[in-house]
C-alpha positions as CSV (number, residue, x, y, z in Angstrom):
1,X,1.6,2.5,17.6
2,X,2.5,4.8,14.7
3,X,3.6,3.7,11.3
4,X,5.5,6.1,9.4
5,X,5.0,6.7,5.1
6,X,8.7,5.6,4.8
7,X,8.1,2.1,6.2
8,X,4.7,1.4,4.4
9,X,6.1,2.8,1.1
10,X,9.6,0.3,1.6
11,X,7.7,-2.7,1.7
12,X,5.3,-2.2,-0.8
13,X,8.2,-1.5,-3.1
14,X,10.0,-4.8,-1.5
15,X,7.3,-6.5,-3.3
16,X,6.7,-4.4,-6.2
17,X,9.6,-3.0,-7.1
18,X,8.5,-1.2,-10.7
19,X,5.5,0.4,-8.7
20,X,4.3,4.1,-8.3
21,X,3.5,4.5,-4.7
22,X,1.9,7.6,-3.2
23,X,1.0,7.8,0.7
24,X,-0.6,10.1,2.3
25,X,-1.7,10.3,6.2
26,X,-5.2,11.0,6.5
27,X,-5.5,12.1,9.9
28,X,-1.7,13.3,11.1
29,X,-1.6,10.4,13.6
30,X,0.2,8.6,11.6
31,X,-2.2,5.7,11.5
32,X,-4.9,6.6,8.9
33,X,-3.4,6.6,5.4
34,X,-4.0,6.6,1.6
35,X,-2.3,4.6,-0.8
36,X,-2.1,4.6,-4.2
37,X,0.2,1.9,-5.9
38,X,0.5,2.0,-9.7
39,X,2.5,-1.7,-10.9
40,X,2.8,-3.4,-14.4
41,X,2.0,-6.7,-12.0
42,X,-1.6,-5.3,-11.6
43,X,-2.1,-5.5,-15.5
44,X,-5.2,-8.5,-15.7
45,X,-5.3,-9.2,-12.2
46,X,-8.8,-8.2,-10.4
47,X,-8.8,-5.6,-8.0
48,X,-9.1,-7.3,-5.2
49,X,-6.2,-9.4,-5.8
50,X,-4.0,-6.6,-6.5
51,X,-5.3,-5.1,-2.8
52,X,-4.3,-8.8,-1.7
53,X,-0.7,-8.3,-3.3
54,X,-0.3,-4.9,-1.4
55,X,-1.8,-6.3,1.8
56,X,1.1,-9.4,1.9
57,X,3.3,-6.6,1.1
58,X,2.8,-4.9,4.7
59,X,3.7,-8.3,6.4
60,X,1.0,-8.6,8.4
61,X,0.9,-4.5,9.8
62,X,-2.1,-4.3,9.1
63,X,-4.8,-3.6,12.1
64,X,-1.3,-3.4,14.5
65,X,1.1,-1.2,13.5
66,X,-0.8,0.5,10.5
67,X,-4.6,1.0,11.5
68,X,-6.4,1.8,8.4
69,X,-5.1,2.3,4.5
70,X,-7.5,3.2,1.7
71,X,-6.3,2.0,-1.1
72,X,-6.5,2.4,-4.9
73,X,-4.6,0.2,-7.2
74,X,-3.8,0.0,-10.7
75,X,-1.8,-1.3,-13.8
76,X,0.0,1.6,-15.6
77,X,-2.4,3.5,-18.3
């Protein structure tokens, strides 16, 4: 089942509202994507954390609705 951008970008802005969000499918199914969020929030939390922050974001989507999301996070520079 097919996730569209839209839906993965709204939530992850439901939880980070200042963030920068770019998505990008990886394959055209619809179920490979990219992510890049960029959020004041990340500033001196770890990395994984901040992937742990994105991840409760998608409400538990991932591996169902959303198969796979590389993902780079960030504070702003």
């Amino acid at each position: 089942m097919a996730m569209p951008a839209a839906e993965i970008e709204a939530l992850i802005r439901a939880a980070l509202p200042d963030a920068r969000i770019t998505i990008e499918d990886l394959a055209g199914d619809g179920d490979h994507y990219a992510a890049t969020v960029i959020s004041e929030t990340f500033r001196g939390i770890p990395r994984v954390r901040q992937h742990q922050i994105v991840y409760a974001a998608l409400q538990g989507r991932m591996g169902g609705a959303l198969h796979a999301l590389a993902l780079q996070t960030s504070a702003p520079e």
